[in-house]
Every structure is written in C-alpha cells, then in structure tokens.
BALUM-186097 format. One line per 4 residues: number of its first residue (from 1); for each residue x, y, z of C-alpha. Coordinates in Angstrom, 3 decimals, padded with zeros to 6 digits. Example, Ala and Ser with C-alpha at 12.3 -4.5 7.8 and 13.67 -1.06 7.14 Angstrom:
2
1	012.300/-004.500/007.800; 013.670/-001.060/007.140
END
This chain:
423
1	-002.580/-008.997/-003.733; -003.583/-005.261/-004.048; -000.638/-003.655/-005.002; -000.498/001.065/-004.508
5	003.064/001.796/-005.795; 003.028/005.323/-004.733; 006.459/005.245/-003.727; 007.988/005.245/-007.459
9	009.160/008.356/-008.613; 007.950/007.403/-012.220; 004.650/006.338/-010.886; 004.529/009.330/-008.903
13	004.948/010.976/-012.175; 002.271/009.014/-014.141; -000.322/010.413/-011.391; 000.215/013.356/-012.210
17	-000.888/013.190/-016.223; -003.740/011.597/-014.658; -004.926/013.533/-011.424; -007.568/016.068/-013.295
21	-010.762/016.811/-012.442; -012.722/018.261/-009.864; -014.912/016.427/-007.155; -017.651/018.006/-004.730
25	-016.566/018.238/-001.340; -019.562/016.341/000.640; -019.294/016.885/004.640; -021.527/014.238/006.286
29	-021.180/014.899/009.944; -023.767/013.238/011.523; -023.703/009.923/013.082; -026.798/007.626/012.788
33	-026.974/003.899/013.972; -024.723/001.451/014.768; -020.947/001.735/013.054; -020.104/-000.473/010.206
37	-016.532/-000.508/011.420; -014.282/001.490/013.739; -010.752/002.786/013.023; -008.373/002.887/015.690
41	-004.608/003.275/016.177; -002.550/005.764/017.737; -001.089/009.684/016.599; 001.971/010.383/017.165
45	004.442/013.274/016.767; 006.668/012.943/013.986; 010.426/013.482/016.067; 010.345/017.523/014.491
49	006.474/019.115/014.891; 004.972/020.038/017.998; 001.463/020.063/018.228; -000.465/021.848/020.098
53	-004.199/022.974/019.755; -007.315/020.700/018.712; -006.869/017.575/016.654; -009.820/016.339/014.201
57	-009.948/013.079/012.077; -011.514/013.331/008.707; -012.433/009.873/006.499; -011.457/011.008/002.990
61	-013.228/009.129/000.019; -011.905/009.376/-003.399; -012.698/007.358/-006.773; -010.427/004.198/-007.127
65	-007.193/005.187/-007.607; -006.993/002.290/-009.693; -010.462/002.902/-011.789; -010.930/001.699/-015.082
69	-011.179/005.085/-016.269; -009.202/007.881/-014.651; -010.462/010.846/-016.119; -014.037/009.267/-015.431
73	-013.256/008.810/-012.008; -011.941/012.365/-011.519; -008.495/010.118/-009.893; -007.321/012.015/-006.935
77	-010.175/014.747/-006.327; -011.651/013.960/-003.083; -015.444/013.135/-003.696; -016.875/012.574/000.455
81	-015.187/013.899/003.371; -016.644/012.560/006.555; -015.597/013.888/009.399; -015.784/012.785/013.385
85	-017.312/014.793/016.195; -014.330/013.986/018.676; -011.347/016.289/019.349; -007.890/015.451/020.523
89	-006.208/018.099/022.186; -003.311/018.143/025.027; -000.850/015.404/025.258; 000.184/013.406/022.281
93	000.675/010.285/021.513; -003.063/009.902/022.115; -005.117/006.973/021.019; -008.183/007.514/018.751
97	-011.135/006.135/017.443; -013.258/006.209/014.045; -016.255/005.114/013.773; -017.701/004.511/010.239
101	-021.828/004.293/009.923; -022.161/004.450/005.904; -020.648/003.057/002.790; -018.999/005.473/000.716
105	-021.919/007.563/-001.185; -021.986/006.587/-005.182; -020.190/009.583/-006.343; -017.252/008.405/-004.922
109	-017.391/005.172/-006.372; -015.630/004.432/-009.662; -015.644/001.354/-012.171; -012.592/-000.383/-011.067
113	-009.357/-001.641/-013.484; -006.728/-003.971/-012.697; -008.795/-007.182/-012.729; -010.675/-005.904/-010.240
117	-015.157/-006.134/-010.413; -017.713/-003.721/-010.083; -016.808/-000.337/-008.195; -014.731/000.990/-005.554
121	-013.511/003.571/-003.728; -010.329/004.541/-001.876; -010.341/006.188/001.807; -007.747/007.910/003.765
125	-007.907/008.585/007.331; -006.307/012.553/007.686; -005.769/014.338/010.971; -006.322/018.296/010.963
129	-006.552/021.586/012.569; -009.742/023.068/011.962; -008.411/026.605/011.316; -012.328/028.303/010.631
133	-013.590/026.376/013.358; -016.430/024.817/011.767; -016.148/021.322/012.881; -015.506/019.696/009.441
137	-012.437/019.366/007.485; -013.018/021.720/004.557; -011.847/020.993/000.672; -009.851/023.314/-001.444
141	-012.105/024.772/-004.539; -009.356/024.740/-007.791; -009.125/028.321/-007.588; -009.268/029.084/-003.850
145	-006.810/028.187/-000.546; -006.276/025.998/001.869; -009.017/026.768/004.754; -007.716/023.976/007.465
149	-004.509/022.090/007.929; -003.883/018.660/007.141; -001.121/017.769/009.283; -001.171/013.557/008.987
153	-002.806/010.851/006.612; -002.616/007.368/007.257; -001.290/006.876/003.300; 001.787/008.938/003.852
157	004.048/006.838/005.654; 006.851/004.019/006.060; 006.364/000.974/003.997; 004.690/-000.651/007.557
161	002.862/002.506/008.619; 000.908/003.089/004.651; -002.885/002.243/005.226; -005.619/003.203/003.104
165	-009.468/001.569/003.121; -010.642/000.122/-000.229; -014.565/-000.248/-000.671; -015.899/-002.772/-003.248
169	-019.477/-003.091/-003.972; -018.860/-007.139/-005.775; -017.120/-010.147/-004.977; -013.683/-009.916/-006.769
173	-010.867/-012.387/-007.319; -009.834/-014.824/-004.396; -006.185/-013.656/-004.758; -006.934/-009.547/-004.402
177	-007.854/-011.060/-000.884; -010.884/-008.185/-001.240; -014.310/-008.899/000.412; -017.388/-006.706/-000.382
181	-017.599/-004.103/001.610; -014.819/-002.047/003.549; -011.266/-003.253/003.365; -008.479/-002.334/005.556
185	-004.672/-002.472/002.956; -001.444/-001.924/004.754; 002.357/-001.265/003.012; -000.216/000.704/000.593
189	002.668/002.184/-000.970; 004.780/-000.574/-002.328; 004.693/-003.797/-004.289; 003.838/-005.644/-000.712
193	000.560/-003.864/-000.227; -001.886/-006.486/001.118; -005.265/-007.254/002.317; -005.097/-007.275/006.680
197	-007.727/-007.290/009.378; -010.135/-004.585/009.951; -009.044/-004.822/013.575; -005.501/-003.539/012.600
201	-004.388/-000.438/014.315; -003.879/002.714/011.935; -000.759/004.507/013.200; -000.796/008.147/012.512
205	002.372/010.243/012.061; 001.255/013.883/013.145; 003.529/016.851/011.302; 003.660/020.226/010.630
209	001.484/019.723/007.557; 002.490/021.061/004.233; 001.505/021.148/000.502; 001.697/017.025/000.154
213	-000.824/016.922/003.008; -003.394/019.822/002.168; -003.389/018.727/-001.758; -005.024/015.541/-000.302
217	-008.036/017.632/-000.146; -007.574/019.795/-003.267; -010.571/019.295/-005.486; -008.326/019.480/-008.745
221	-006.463/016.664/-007.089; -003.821/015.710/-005.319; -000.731/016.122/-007.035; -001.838/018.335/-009.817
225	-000.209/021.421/-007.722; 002.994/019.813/-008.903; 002.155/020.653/-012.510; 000.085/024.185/-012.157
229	-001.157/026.312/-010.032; -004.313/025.101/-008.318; -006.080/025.398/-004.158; -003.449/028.021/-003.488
233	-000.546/025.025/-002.972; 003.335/025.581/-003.702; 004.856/023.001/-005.606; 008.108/023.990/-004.907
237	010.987/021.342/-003.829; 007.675/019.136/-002.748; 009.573/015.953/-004.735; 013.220/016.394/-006.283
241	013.781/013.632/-008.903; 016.309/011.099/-008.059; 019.068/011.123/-011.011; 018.634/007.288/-010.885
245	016.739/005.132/-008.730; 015.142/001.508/-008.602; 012.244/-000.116/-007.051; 011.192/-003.636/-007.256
249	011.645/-007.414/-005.860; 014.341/-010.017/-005.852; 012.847/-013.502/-004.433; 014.247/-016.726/-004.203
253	011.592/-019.562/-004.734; 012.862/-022.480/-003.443; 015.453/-022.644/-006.223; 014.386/-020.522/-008.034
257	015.315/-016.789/-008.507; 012.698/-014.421/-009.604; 013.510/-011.049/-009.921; 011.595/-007.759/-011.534
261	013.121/-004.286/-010.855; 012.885/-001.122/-012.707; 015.172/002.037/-012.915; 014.013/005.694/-013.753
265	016.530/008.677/-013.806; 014.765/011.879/-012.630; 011.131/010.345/-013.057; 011.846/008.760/-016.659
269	011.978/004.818/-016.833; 015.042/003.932/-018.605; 014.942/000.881/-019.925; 018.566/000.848/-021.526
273	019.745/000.706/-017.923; 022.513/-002.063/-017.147; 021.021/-004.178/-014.013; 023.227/-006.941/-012.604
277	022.476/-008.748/-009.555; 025.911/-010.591/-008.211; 027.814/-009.677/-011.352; 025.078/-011.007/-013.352
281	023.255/-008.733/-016.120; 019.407/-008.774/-015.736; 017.924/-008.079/-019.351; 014.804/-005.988/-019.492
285	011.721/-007.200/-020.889; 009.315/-005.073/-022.738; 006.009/-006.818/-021.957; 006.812/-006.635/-018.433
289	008.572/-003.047/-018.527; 010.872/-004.048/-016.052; 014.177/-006.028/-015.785; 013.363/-009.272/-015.098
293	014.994/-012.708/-014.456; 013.157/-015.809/-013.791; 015.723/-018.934/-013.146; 015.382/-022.493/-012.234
297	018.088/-024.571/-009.911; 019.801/-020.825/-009.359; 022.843/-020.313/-007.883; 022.820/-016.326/-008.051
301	021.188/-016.597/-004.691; 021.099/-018.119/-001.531; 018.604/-018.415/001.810; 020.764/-016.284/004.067
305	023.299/-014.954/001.720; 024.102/-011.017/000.453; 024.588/-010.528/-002.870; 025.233/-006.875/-004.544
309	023.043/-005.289/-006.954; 024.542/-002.830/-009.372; 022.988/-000.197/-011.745; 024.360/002.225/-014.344
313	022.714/004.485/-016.549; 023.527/007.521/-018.167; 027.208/007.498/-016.316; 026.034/007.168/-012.928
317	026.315/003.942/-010.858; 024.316/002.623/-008.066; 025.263/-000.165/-005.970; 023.447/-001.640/-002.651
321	024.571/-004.829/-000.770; 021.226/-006.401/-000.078; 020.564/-009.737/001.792; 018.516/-012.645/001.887
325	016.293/-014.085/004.846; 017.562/-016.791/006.710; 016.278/-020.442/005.595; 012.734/-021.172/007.562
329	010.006/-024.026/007.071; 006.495/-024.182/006.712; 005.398/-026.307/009.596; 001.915/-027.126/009.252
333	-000.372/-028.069/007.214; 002.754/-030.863/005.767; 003.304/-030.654/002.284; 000.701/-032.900/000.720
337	-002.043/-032.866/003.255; -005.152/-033.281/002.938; -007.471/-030.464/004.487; -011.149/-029.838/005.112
341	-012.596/-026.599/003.527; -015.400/-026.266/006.690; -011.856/-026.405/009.035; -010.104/-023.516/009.735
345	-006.392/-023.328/007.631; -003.633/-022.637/010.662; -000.530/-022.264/009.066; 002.286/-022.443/010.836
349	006.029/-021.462/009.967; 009.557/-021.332/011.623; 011.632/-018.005/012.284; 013.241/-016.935/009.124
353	016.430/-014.372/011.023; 016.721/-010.945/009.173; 013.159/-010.713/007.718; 010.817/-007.864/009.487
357	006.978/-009.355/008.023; 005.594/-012.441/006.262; 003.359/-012.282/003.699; 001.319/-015.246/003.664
361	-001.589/-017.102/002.459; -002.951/-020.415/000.426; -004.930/-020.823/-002.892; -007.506/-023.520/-004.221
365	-009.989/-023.509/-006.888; -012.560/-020.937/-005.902; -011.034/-019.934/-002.584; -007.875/-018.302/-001.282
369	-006.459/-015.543/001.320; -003.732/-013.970/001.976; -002.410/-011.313/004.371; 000.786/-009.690/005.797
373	001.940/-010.338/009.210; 004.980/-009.165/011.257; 007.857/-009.938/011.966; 007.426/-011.702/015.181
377	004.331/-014.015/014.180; 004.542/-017.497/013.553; 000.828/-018.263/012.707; -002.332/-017.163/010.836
381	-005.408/-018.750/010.662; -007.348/-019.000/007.196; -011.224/-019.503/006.777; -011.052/-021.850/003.736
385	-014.465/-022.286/002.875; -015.314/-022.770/-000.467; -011.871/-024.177/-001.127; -011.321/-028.094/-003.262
389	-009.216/-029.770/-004.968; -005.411/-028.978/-005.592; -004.110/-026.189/-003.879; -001.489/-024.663/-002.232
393	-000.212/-022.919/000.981; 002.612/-020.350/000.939; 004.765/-017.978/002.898; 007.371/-015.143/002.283
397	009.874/-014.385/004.375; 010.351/-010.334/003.651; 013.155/-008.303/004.389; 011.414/-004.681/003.323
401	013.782/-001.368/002.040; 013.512/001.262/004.947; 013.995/004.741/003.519; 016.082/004.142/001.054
405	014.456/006.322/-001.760; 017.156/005.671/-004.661; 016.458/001.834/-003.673; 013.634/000.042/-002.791
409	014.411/-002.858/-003.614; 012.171/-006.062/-001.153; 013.957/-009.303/-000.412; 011.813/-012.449/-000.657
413	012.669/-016.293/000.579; 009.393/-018.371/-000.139; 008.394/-021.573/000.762; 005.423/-022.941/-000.348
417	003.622/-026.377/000.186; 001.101/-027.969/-002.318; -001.804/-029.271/-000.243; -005.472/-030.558/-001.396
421	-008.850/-029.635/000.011; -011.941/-031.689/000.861; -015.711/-031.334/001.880
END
C-alpha cells in the first residue's frame, strides 16, 4: 500500500527540513500521438470562491516525494509542468479532460526509498488562471513572484478527494499494488492511500487560490515559504500548529486489536504522551515511533461497538468517541478455496453499516493487488496471474476521520480468508 501522510502536522513539518532545492520549470505544450492515459473528473467551486474567467489544467511533475535521497531529488521543486491546450470558462461545475502523451522526462525522475525499485516521479493535476496570458502555467524562480494563479490541485483535498499520479520506471513489490508506468493513488494524504484504477475520476475543488496553492509551483519548493522568504509567497497563518493532535489507525482483526497512533503538540512528536483507548494505556514503542498495541482474543474492542480514546500531554486532554464498523463477511472466494491464477479473483463481501470505503485486496507468492473502493461496493475483481500456493484474500471495512484535524484517527474491522492458488 502506498502510503502520502501529508496530513500530519509533524510530517508536514519534516517536509519542510527537506523541501530545498531548485528544479527547472519545463513547459511541454504540444501534443503528439496518441495519449498514454486521460484524466478526467469534474471542478467544482469550493462553497466560498467564485470563479469567473478562463480555467487551465497543468500536469505538475516533481521528483518522488518519497526518493531515496531528498536533497538529490530536489523533494518538492517542480521539475516538468505540462500543460493542456483546453480552457474552461463560464459555468462551473464543468467536466474536464487530460490527456497525457509522454512519460515524465528523466529530470523529474528520482531513485525511489521506501522499498520501492528503480525511479519515480510524483504528478499533480493543478487548475489555474493564466494571469500573463501565455497559455502555460508558469513556475516561480526562488527570487521572483507568482506570475499565474493556482487556484485547485487534485493533492489538496478530503481524505476521498487526495489524488496524485505516481510514475515508476520497474516492477516493484506486489503489495505497493504499483505497475510500471503511470499510476493513479487516491486518500494520497493519509495512512489509507492506495493504488485505484486509472479510469477513476479526479475531483477538483476550485478556490480562491492562495500561498499553499502557488508554492506548488515554487522552484525552491513547496513548503519552504513556510521557513524563508522565497517566489514572493507569505507564510503567514498558512498552518497554525495544533497544541496536541493525533493521527493514526485502530483495527480490529478478527480478534485481534491492532492499533498505532502518534501524538505531536504544535508539530513536535511527543512520545511521553499518555494514550488510552477504552481506559486502557497504549505504551509507545520506539522502533515503531508510535503508540502501539497489538492484542490477541481482545476484548478492548468490538465489530460495531464505540469505544473512547483519550490523550494527555503537557496538561491538555483530548478525548474523541470513535466507533467501529458493523460485523460483515467475506462472501466469496470461501475460506480455504482453491483458485486458478489464469481466473479472474471476484471477491465478494457483505455490507459492513457505518463504514464509508473498503480497502481490499489478496496476496500469494509472487502476486497480489489491492485497491480502495467505496462505500457502496460489494465487489472487485482481481487479475491473479502469476499467483500459487498459499495465499490470502482480505477486506477492511473503514470508517475514515472527516476534518477532524486534532484527530485523525481511521477505524478498521478486517476480515480476511486464507485461500490457495493453482495453474
């Protein structure tokens, strides 16, 4: 699972140490050949900007904001801005589309960490005013100004509404869910980010712009205007620090809790924070950086059930009443069964009441997928090729935070079936 916590005020703050650097802003207008993919999806108004004039969409690619080496991969400076010919203008919400013909070029493409293979690169989809009028969405030079207005960007949003394209040039891991190629993430901004169909429609949330949105094509990178000043950008009041706050996931495995959260108090982690979950104290763990339970046959939790989660730290207390999906089964494949790797996988599940997405998949020796999928589905189909032996098939019932900043805290239910796989 590909995981962009930009959500976290403390890993808001270690982007910052990081974003340095300066890339060259590299218009490619021109269209040859048949697109490799298209993005479409709708912009819409957020409920306080009008818009009015011409709308542009811009692809913005940026080193791997993941790379193996940050300061390498000049993390955050935008590196190939490639903008589309079509303007929007009149009444909104408007449906778009954004056609693609080339890879990212190579100096946007980074050596990749995490686990990850070969390089990468990371693409946001902006919307814009073209203020000089010269048909391209311009970047901001360290020590000059913003010359057009970035007023959306498919990153910045809801948990749901987060997308971001990821462009590997290798095969990686069967659990990333990452093919070579272009790669469509949603949720990009929290711990559910996953893999989902190119196909998916990119929602854009259209505002009255501001420094968040035009540092996005800063060339000293994007949140460095929060440290100094750089592209003519006001830090200002841009993010206040939350005097305590805590992000992570409680999950109940079958019977088993598993939980991993961690507090910060105005953008410092604070690991001598007191955690409890239901009157019980969740220890941290220094390997892990985060407080973390793992427990077999639990009884802290229950499918269906609310339990409170309280935490203290340097006399202030937070406390949230969160609750867990309804029970739900997987349905098919039967736990057990034996599959064919040159079928297609249809898993199947029941309703699980209160959650708003599944994230689901299966894993095998060689093989595996996985994807999110909302809260109405019931269904995905898997291509299991390559798949044998002992595997397994898995889903998570999901009941995501929704704009809760001080706590965003995901609740998980999970079934999972073990299953093996054949010629």
């Amino acid at each position: 699972m590909i995981r962009q916590r930009f959500h976290s005020p403390f890993l808001l703050l270690s982007l910052l140490l990081a974003l340095a650097g300066c890339g060259d802003g590299v218009v490619s207008p021109d269209h040859p050949g048949e697109s490799l993919i298209t993005l479409e999806g709708q912009m819409i108004p957020a409920p306080d900007a009008n818009i009015t004039g011409q709308v542009r969409l811009a692809l913005v690619w940026y080193p791997q904001w993941l790379a193996a080496n940050d300061a390498a991969a000049g993390q955050g400076a935008p590196r190939s801005v490639v903008t589309e010919d079509v303007i929007y203008q009149g009444s909104f919400p408007v449906n778009y589309r954004f056609h693609v013909y080339r890879p990212p070029p190579e100096e946007a493409l980074a050596p990749l960490g995490g686990g990850l293979q070969g390089q990468g690169a990371f693409g946001i989809l902006l919307a814009y005013h073209d203020l000089n009028g010269n048909a391209r969405l311009d970047t901001i030079p360290e020590s000059g100004a913003p010359v057009d207005q970035v007023i959306g960007a498919s990153l910045l949003g809801d948990a749901r509404s987060a997308f971001a394209l990821i462009y590997v040039k290798t095969q990686q891991p069967a659990e990333t869910g990452l093919k070579p190629g272009f790669n469509v993430i949603q949720a990009v901004n929290t711990e559910q980010g996953a893999v989902v169909p190119l196909t998916t429609p990119l929602p854009l949330s259209l505002t009255t712009g501001g420094p968040l949105f035009d540092a996005l094509v800063c060339e000293a990178g994007w949140l460095t205007f929060l440290l100094m000043d750089v592209c003519g950008l006001d830090g200002g009041d841009v993010i206040q620090p939350s005097p305590l706050s805590v992000d992570g996931r409680v999950a109940l495995e079958d019977r088993r809790a598993v939980v991993s959260l961690k507090v910060s108090s105005r953008n410092v982690p604070r690991q001598d924070a007191v955690v409890k979950i239901a009157g019980r104290a969740i220890l941290y763990d220094t390997e892990q950086a985060a407080h973390v339970l793992t427990e077999q046959d639990t009884a802290l939790l229950t499918a269906g059930g609310s339990f409170e989660l309280e935490v203290s730290a340097e006399g202030i207390t937070l406390k949230r009443t969160l609750r867990m999906p309804e029970a739900f089964e997987i349905t098919a494949p039967t736990a057990g069964e034996a599959l064919s790797a040159s079928s297609p996988l249809m898993l199947r599940w029941t309703s699980s009441q209160g959650a708003n997405e599944y994230y689901v998949g299966f894993e095998a020796t060689s093989a595996g997928g996985s994807t999110l999928a909302n809260e109405g589905a019931r269904s995905h189909t898997f291509d299991p090729a390559g798949a044998s032996g002992a595997g397994t098939v898995r889903v998570e019932a999901r009941i995501l935070p929704t704009g809760d900043v001080d706590a965003w805290v995901s609740v998980a239910l999970v079934r999972e079936h073990a299953v093996t796989f054949g010629p």
